[in-house]
N, CA, C and O atoms as a GROMACS GRO file, in nm:
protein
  524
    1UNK      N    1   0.460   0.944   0.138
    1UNK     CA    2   0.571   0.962   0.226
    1UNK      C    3   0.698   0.951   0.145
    1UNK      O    4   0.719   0.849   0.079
    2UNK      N    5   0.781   1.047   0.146
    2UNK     CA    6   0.921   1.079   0.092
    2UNK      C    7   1.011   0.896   0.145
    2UNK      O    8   0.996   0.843   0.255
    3UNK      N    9   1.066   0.860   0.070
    3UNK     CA   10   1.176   0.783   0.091
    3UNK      C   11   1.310   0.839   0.033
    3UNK      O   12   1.309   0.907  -0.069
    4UNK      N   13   1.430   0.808   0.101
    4UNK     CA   14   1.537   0.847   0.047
    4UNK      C   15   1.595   0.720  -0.014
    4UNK      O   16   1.548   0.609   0.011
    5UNK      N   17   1.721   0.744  -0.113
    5UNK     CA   18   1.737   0.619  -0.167
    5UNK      C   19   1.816   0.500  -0.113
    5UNK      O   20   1.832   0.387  -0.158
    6UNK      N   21   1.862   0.561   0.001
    6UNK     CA   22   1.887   0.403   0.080
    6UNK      C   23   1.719   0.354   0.150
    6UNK      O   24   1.716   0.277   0.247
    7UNK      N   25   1.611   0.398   0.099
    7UNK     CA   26   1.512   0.339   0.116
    7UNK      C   27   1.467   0.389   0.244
    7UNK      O   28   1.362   0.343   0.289
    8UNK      N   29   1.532   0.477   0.310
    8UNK     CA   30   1.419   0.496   0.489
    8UNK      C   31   1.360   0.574   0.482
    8UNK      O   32   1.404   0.638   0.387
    9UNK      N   33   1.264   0.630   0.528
    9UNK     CA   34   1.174   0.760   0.529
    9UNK      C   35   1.262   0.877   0.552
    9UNK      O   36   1.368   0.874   0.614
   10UNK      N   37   1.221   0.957   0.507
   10UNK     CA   38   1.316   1.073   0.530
   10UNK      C   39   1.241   1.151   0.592
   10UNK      O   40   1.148   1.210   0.537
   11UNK      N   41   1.278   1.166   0.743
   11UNK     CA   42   1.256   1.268   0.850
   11UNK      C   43   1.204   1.411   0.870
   11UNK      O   44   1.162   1.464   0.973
   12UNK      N   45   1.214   1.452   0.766
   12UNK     CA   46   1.229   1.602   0.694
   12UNK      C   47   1.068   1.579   0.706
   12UNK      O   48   1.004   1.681   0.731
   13UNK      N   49   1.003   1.473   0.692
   13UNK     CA   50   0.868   1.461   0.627
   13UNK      C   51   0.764   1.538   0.793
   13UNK      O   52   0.658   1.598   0.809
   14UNK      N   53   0.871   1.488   0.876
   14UNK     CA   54   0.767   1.482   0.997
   14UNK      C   55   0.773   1.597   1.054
   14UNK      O   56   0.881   1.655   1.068
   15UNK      N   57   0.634   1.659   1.104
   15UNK     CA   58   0.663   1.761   1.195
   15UNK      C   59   0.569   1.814   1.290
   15UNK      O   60   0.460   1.764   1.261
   16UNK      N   61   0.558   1.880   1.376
   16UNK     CA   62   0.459   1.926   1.423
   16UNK      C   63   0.317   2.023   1.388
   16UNK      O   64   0.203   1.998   1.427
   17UNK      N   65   0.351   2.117   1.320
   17UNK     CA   66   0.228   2.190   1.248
   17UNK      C   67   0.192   2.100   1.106
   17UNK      O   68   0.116   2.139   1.016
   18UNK      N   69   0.254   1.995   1.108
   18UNK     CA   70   0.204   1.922   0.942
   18UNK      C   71   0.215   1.943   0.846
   18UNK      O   72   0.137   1.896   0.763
   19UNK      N   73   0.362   2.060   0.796
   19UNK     CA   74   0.345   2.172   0.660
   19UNK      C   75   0.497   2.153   0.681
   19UNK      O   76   0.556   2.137   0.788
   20UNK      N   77   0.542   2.158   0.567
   20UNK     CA   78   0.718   2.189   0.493
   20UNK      C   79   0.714   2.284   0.446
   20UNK      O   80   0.604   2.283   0.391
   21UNK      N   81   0.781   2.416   0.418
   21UNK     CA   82   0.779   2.472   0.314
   21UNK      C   83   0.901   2.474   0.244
   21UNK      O   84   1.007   2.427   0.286
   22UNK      N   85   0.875   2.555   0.081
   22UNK     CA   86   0.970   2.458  -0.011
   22UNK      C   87   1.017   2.587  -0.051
   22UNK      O   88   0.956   2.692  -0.076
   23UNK      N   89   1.120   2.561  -0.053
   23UNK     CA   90   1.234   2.735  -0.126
   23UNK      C   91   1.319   2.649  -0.249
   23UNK      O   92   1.376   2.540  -0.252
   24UNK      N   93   1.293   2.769  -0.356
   24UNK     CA   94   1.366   2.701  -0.476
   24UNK      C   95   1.524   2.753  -0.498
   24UNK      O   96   1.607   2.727  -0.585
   25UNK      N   97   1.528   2.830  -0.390
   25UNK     CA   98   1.686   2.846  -0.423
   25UNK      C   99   1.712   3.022  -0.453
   25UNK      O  100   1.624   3.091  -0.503
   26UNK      N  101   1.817   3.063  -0.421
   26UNK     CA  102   1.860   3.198  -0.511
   26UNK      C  103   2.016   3.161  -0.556
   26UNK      O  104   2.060   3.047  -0.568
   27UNK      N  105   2.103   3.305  -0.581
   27UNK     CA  106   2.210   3.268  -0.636
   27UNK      C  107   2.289   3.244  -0.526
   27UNK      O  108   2.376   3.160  -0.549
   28UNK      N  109   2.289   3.287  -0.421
   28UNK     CA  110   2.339   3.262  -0.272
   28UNK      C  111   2.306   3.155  -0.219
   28UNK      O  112   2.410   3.128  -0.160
   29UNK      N  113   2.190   3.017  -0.181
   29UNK     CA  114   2.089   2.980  -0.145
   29UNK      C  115   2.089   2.912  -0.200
   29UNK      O  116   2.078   2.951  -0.317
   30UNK      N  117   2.098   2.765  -0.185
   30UNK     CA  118   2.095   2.657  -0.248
   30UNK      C  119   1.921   2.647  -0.218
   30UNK      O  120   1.878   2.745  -0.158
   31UNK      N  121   1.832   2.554  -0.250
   31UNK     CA  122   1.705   2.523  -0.284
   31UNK      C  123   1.661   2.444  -0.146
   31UNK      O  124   1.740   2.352  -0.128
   32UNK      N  125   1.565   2.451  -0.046
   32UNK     CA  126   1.565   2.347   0.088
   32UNK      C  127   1.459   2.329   0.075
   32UNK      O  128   1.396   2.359  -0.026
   33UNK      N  129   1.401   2.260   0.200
   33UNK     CA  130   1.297   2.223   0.249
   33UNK      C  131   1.328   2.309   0.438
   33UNK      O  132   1.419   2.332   0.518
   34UNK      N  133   1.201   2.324   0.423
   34UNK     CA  134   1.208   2.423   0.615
   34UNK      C  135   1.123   2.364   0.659
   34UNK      O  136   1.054   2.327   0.564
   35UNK      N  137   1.066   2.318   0.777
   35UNK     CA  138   0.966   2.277   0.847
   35UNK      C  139   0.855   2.425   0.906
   35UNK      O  140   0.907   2.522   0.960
   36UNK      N  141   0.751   2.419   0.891
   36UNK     CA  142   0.689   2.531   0.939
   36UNK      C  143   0.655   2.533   1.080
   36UNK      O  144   0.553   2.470   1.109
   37UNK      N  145   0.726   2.600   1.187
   37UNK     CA  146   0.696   2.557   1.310
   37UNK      C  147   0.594   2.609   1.398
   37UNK      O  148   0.562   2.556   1.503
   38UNK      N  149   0.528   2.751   1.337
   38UNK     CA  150   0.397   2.815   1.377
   38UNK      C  151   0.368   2.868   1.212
   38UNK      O  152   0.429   2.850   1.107
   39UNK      N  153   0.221   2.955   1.254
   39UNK     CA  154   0.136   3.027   1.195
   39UNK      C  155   0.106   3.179   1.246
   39UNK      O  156   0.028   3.202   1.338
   40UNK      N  157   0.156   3.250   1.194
   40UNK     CA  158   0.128   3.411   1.224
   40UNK      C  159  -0.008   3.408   1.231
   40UNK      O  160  -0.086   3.376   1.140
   41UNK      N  161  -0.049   3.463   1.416
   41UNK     CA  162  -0.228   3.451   1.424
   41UNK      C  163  -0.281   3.582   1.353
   41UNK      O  164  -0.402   3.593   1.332
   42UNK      N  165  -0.171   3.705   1.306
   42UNK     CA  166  -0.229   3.815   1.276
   42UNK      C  167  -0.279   3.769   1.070
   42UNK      O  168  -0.376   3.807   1.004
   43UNK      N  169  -0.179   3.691   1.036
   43UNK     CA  170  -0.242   3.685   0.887
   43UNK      C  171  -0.219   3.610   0.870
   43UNK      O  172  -0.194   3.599   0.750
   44UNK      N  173  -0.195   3.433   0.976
   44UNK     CA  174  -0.231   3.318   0.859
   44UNK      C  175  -0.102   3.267   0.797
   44UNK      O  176  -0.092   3.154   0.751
   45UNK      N  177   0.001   3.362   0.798
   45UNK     CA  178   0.093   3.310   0.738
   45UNK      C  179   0.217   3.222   0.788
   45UNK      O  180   0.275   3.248   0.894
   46UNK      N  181   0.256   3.112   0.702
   46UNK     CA  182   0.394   3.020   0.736
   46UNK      C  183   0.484   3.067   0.818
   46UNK      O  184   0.542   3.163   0.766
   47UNK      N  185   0.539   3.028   0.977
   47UNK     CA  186   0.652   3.111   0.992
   47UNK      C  187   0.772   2.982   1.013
   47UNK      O  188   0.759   2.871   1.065
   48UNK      N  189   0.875   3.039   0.959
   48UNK     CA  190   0.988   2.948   0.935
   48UNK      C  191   1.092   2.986   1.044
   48UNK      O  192   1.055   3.078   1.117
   49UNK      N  193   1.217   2.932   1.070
   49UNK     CA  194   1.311   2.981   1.180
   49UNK      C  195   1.416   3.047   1.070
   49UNK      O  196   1.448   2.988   0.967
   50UNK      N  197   1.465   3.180   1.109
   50UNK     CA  198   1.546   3.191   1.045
   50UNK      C  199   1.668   3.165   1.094
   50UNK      O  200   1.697   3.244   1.184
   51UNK      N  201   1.781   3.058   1.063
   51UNK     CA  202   1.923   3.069   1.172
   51UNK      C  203   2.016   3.186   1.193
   51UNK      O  204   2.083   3.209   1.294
   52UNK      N  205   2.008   3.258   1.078
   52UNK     CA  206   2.088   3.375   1.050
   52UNK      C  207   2.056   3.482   1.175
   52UNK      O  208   2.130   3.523   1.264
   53UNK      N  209   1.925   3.508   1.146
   53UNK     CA  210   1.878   3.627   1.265
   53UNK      C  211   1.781   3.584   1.426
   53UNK      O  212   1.725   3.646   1.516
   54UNK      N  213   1.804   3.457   1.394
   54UNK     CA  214   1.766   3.339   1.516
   54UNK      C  215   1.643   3.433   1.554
   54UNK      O  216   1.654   3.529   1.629
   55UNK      N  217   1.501   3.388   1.481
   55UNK     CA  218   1.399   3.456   1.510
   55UNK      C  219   1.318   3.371   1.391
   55UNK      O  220   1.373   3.317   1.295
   56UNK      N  221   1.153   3.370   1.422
   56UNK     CA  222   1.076   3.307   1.334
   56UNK      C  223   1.049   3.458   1.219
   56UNK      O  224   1.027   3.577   1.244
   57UNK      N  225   1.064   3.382   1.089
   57UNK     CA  226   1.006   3.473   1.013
   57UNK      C  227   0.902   3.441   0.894
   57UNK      O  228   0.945   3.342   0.834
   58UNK      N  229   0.774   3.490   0.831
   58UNK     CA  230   0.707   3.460   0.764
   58UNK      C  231   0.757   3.401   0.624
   58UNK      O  232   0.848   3.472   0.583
   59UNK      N  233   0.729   3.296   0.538
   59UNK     CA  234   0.789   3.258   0.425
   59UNK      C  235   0.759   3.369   0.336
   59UNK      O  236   0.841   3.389   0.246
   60UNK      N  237   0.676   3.432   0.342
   60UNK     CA  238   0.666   3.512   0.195
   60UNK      C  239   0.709   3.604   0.218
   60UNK      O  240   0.637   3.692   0.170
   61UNK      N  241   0.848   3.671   0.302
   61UNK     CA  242   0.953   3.722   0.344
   61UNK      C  243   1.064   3.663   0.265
   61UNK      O  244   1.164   3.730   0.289
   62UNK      N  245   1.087   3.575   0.190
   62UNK     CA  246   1.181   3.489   0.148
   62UNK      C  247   1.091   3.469  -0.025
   62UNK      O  248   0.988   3.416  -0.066
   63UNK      N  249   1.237   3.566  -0.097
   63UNK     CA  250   1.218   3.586  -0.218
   63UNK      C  251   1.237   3.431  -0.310
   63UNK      O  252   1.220   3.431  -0.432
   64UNK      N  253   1.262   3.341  -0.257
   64UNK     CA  254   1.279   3.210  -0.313
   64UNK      C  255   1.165   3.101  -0.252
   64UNK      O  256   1.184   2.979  -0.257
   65UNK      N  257   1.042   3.162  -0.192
   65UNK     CA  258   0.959   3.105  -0.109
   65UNK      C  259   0.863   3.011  -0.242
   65UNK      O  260   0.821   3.074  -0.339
   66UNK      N  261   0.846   2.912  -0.235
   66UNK     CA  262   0.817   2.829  -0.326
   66UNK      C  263   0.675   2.776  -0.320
   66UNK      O  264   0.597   2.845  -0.386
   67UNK      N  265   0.603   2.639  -0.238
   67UNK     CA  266   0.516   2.686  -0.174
   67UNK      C  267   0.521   2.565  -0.045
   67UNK      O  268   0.629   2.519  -0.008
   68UNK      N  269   0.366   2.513   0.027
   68UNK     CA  270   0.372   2.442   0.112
   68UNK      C  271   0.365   2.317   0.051
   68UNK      O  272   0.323   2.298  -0.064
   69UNK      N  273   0.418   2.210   0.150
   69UNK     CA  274   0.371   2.069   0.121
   69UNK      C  275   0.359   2.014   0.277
   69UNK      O  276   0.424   2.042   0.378
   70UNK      N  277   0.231   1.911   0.248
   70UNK     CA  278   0.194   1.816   0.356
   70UNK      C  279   0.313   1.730   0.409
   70UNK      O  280   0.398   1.664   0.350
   71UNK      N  281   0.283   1.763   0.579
   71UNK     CA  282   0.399   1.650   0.631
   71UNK      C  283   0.318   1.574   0.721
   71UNK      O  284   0.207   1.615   0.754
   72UNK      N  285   0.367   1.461   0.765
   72UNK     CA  286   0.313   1.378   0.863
   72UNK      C  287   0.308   1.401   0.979
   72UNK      O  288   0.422   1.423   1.019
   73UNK      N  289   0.226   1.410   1.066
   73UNK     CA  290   0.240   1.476   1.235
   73UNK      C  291   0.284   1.336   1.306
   73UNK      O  292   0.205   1.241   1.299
   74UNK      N  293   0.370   1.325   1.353
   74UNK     CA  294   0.368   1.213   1.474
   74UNK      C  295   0.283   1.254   1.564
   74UNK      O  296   0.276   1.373   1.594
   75UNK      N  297   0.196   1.148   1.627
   75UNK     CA  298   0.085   1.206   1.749
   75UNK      C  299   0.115   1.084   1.864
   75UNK      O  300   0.055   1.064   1.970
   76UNK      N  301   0.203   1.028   1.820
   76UNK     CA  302   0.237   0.868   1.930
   76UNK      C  303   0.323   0.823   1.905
   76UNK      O  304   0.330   0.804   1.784
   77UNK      N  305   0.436   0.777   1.981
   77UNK     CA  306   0.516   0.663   1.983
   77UNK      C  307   0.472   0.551   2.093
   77UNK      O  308   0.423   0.576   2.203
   78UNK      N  309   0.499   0.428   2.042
   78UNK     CA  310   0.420   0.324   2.089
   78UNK      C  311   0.558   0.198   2.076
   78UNK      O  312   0.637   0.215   1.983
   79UNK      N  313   0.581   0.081   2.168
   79UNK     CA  314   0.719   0.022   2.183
   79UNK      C  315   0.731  -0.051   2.072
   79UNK      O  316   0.615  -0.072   2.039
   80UNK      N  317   0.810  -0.108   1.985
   80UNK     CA  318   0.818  -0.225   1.885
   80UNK      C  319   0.797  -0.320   1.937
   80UNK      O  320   0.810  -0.417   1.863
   81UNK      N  321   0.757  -0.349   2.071
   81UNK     CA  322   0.690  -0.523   2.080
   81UNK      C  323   0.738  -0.679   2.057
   81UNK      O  324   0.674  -0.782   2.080
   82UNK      N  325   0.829  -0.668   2.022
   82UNK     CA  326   0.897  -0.789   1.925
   82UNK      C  327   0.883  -0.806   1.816
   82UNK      O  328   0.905  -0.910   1.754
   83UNK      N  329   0.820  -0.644   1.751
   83UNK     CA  330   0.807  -0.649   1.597
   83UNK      C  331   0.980  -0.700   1.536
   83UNK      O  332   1.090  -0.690   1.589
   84UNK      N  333   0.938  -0.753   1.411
   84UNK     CA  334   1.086  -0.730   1.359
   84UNK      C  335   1.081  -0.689   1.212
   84UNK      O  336   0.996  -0.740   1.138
   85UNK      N  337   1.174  -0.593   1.162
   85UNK     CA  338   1.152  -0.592   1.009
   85UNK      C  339   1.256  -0.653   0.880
   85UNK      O  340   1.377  -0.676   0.874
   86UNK      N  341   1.136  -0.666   0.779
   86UNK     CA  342   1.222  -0.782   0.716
   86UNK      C  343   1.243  -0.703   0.580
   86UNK      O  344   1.158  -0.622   0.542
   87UNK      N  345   1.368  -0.733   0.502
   87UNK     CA  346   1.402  -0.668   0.372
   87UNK      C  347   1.507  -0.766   0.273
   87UNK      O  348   1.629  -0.779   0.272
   88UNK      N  349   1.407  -0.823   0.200
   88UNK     CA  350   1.498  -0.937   0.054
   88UNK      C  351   1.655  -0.887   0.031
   88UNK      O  352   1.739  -0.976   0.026
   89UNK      N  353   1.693  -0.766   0.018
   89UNK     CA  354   1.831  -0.748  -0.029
   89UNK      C  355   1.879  -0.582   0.010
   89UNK      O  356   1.906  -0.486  -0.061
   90UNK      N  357   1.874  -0.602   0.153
   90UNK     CA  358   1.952  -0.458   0.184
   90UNK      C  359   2.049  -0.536   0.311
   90UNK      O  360   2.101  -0.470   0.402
   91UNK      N  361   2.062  -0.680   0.299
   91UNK     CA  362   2.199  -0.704   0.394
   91UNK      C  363   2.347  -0.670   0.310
   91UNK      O  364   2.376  -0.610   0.207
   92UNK      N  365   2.392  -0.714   0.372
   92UNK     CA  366   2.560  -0.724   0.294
   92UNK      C  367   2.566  -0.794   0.159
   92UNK      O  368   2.505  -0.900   0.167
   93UNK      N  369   2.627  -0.768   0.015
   93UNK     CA  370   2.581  -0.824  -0.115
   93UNK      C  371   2.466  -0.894  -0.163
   93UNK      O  372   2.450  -0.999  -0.225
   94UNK      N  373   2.363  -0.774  -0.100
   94UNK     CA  374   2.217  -0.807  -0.144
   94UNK      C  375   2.137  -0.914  -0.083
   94UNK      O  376   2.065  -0.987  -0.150
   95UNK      N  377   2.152  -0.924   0.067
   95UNK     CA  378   2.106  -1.115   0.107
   95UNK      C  379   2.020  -1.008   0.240
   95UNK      O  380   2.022  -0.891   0.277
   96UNK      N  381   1.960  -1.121   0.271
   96UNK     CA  382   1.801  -1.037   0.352
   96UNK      C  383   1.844  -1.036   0.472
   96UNK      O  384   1.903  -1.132   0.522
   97UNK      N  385   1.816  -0.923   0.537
   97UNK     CA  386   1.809  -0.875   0.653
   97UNK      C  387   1.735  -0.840   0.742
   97UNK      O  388   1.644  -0.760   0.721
   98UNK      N  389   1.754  -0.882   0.841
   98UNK     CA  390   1.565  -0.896   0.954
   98UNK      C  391   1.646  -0.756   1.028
   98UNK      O  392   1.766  -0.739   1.005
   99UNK      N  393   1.560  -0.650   1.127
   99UNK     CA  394   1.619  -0.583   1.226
   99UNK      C  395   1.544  -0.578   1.319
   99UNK      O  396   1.439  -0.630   1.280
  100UNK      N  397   1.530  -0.538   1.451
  100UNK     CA  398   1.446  -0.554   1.564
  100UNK      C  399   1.384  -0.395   1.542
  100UNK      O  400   1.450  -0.303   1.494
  101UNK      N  401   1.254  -0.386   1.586
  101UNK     CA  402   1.193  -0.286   1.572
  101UNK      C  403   1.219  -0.219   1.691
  101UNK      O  404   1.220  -0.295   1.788
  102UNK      N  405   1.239  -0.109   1.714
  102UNK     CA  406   1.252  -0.081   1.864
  102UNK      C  407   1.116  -0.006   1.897
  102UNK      O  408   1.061  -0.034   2.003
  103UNK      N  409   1.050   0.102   1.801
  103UNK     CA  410   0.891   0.184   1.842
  103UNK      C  411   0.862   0.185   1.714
  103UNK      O  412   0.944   0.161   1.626
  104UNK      N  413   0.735   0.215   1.695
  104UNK     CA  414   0.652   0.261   1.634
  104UNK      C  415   0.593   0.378   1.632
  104UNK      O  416   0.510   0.403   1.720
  105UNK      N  417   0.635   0.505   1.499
  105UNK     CA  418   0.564   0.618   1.510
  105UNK      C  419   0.461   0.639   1.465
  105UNK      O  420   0.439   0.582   1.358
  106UNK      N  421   0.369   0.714   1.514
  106UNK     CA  422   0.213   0.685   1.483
  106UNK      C  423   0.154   0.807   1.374
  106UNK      O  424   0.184   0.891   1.460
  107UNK      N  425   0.097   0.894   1.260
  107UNK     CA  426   0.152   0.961   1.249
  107UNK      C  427  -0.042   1.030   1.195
  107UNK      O  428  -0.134   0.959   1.153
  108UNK      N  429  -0.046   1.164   1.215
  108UNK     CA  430  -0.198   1.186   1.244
  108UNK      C  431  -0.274   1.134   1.114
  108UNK      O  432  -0.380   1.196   1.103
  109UNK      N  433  -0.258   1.056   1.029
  109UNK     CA  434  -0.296   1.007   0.900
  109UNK      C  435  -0.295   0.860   0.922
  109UNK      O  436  -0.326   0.786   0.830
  110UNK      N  437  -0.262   0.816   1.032
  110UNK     CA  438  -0.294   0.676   1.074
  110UNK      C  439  -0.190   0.563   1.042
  110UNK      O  440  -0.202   0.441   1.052
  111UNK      N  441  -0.091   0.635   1.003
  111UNK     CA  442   0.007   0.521   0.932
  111UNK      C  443   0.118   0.522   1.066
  111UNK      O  444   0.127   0.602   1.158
  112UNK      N  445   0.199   0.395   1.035
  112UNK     CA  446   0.256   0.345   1.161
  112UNK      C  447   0.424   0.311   1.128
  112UNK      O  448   0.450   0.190   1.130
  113UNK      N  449   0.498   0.371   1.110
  113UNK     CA  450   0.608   0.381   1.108
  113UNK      C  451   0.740   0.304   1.180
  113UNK      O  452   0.758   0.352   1.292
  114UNK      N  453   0.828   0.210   1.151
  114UNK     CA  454   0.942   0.121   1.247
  114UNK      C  455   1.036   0.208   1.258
  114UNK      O  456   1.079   0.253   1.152
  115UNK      N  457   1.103   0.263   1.402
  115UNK     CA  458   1.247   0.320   1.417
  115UNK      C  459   1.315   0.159   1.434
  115UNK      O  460   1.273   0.075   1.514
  116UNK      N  461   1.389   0.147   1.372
  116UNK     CA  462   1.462  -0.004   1.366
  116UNK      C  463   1.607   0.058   1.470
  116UNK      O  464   1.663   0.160   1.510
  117UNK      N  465   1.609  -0.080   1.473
  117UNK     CA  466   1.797  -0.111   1.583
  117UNK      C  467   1.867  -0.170   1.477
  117UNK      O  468   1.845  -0.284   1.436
  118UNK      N  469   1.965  -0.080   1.426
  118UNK     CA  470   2.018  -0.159   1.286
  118UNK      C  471   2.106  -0.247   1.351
  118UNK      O  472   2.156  -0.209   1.457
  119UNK      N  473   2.132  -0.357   1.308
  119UNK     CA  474   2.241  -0.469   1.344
  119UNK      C  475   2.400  -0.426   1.329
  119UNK      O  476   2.495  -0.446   1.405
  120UNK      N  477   2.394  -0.376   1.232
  120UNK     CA  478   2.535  -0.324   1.185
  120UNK      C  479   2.621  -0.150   1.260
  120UNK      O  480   2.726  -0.097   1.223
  121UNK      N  481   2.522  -0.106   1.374
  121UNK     CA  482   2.495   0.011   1.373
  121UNK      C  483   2.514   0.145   1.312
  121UNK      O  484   2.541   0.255   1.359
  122UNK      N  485   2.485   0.093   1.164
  122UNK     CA  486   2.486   0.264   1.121
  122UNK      C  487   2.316   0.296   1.164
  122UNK      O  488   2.251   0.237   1.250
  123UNK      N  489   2.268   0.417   1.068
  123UNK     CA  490   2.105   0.500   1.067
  123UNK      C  491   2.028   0.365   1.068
  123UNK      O  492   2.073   0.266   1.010
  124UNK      N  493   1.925   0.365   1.128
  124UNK     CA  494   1.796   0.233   1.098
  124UNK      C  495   1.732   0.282   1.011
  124UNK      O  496   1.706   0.401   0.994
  125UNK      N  497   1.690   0.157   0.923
  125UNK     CA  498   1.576   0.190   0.866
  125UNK      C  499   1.453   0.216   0.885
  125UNK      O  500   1.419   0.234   1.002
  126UNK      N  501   1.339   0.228   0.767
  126UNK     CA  502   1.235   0.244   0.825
  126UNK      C  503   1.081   0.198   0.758
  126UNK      O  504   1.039   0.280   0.676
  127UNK      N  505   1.025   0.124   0.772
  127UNK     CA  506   0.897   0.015   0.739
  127UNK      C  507   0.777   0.113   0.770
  127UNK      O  508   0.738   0.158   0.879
  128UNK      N  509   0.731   0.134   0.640
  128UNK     CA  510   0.553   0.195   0.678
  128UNK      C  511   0.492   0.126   0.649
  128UNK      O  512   0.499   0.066   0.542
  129UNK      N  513   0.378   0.107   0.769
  129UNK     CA  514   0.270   0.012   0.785
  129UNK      C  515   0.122   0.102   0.760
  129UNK      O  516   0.159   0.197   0.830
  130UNK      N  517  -0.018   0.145   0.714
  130UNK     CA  518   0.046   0.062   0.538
  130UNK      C  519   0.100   0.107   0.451
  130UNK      O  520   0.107   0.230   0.445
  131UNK      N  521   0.146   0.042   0.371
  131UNK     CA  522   0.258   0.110   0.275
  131UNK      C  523   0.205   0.182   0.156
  131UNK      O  524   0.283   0.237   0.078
   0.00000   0.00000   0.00000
């Protein structure tokens, strides 16, 4: 599972068909990540959204089409319980910080994910169970 470097999972990971696909960029086109949101039933292939022409289109339509990578399916959210999560040095000048868990995402690979209630309210973090 992708972490970003303030340490939370990075979102990008999750999706419904379970596939990212990865574009390396052109000279126009900076380099992304797309989520694959169907499968063309006629050949199998990735279809991505395009925003430009607001329509799904196949990746290997896209001359910078790179290839797939595995994402995590959420298949459940489930309540945080009175979970709480704990972290040695991501409070204020490095001193530990507990946050209240609010759910748990469940994700089809069995791993169990904290959407936290940050205290401070910026983005929550995020605790994978197992890690």
């Amino acid at each position: 599972m992708a972490m970003r470097e303030d340490g939370a999972v990075d979102l990008r990971y999750f999706n419904q068909t379970g596939w990212t696909a990865i574009f390396n960029g052109t000279e126009t086109e900076i380099g992304r990540m797309v989520r694959v949101e169907a499968w063309d039933p006629a050949t199998g292939t990735a279809l991505v959204v395009d925003p430009k022409r607001g329509a799904m289109r196949p990746v290997t339509d896209y001359e910078d089409f790179s290839h797939l990578e595995k994402a995590d399916q959420v298949v459940a959210a489930v309540p945080g319980g009175g979970w709480r999560a704990h972290w040695k040095d991501e409070g204020p000048g490095n001193t530990p910080l507990t946050e209240q868990v609010l759910a748990w995402l469940i994700t089809s690979q069995g791993r169990a994910t904290s959407v936290d209630v940050p205290s401070d309210g910026g983005p929550g973090r995020r605790f994978i169970y197992p890690p």
